[in-house]
C-alpha positions as CSV (number, residue, x, y, z in Angstrom):
1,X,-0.3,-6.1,17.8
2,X,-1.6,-2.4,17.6
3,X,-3.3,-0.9,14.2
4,X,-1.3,2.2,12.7
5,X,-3.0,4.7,11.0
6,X,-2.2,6.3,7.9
7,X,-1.4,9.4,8.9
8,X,1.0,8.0,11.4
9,X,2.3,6.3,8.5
10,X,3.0,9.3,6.5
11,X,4.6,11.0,9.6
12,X,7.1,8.5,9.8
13,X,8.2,7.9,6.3
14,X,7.7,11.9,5.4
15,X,9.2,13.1,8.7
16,X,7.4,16.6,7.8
17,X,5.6,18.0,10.7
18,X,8.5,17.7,14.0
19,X,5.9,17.1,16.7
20,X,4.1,14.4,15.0
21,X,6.9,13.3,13.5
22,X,8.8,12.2,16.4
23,X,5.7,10.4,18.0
24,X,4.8,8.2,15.1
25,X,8.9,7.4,15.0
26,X,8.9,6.5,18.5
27,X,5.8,4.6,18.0
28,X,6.9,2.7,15.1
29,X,10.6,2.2,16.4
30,X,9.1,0.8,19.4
31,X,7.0,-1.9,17.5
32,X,8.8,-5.9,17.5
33,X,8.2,-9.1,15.8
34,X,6.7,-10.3,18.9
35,X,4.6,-7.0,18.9
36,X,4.3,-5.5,15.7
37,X,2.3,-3.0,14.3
38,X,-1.1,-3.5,12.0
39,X,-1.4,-2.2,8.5
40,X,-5.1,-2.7,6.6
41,X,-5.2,-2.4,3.3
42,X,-7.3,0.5,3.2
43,X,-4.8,2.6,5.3
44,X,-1.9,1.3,2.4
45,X,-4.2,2.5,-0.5
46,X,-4.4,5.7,1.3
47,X,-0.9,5.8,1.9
48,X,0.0,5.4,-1.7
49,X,-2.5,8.5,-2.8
50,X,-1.0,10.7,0.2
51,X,2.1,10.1,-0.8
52,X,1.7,10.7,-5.0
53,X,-0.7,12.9,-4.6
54,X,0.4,15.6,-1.9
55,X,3.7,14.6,-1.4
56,X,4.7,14.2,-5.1
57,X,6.4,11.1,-4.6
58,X,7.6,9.1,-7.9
59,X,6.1,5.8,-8.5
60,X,9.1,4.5,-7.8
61,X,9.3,6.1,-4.8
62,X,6.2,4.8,-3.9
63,X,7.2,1.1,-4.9
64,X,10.3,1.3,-2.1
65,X,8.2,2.7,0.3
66,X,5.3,-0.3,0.0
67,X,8.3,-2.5,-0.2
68,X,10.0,-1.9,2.9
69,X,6.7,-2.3,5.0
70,X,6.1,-5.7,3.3
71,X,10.0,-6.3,4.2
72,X,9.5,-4.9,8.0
73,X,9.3,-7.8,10.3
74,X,8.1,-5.2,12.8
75,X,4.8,-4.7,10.8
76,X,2.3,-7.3,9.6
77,X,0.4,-6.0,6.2
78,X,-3.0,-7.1,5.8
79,X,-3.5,-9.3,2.8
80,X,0.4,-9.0,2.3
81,X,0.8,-12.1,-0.7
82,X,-1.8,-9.4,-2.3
83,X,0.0,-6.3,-1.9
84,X,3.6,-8.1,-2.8
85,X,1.7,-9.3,-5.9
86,X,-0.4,-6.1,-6.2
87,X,3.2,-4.4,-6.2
88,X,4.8,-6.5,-8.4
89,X,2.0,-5.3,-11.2
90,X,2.4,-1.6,-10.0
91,X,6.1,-1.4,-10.8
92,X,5.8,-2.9,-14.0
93,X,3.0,-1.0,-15.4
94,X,1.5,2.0,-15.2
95,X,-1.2,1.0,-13.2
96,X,-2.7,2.2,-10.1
97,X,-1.8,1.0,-6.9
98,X,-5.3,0.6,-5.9
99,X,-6.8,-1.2,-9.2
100,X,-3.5,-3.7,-9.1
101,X,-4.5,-4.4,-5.5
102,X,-8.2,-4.9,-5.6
103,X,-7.5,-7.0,-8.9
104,X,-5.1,-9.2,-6.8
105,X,-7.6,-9.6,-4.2
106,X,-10.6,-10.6,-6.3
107,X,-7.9,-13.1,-7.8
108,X,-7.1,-14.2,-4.4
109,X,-10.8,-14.6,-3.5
110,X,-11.3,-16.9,-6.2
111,X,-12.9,-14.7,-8.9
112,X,-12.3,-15.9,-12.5
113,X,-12.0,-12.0,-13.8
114,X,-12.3,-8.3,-12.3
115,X,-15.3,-6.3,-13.9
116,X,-14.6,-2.6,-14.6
117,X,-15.4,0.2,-16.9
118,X,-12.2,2.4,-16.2
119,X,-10.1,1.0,-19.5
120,X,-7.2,1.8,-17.6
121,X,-7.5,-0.3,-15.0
122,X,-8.6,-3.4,-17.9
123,X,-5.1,-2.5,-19.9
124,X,-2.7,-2.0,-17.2
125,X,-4.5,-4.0,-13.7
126,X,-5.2,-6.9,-15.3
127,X,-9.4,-6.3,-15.1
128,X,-11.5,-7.3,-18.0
129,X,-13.7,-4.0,-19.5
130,X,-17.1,-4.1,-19.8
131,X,-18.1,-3.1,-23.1
């Protein structure tokens, strides 16, 4: 198993810069269930602001990307009951990724409720707002 990067990430799904591009294809294309490739969560939340916020990419668009990774038997997601669940809140609300995901992983962890002062991540991720 070999860790990818985000950016190598972003190459691949983005196919924007040729060189780079084609190296992070081969990479990933080379990559086997008996071999696959290593995605933390931290490289997936920076995947989903890379992609909204300097690529423009819809939630939506977002949603399929994150989808297909957890779908890729070539690739093993860290924490990926989280993510699934994390992206199961994301597409139906208007949450951010990152607040559904560290919301699902407190949960996971045990943790009766998810502190926060950011009211949008208490309406739409699930935490609980302290007032």
């Amino acid at each position: 198993m070999i860790g990818l990067d985000t950016n190598v990430l972003v190459r691949y799904l983005m196919q924007d810069d040729p060189r780079q591009a084609e190296k992070a294809s081969r990479l990933i294309e080379s990559l086997t269930p008996e071999s696959p490739g290593f995605v933390t969560v931290v490289a997936l939340v920076e995947l989903v602001w890379v992609l909204s916020s300097c690529y423009d990419l819809t939630r939506e668009q977002i949603a399929q990307a994150l989808d297909a990774l957890l779908r890729t038997k070539e690739i093993v997601l860290d924490r990926a009951d989280q993510v699934a669940q994390a992206l199961r809140t994301f597409r139906a609300s208007a949450a951010d990724f990152a607040d559904c995901l560290i919301e699902r992983t407190a949960a996971a962890a045990g943790c009766e409720q998810t502190m926060t002062f950011d009211t949008g991540a208490a309406k739409r991720a699930g935490m609980t707002l302290i007032t």
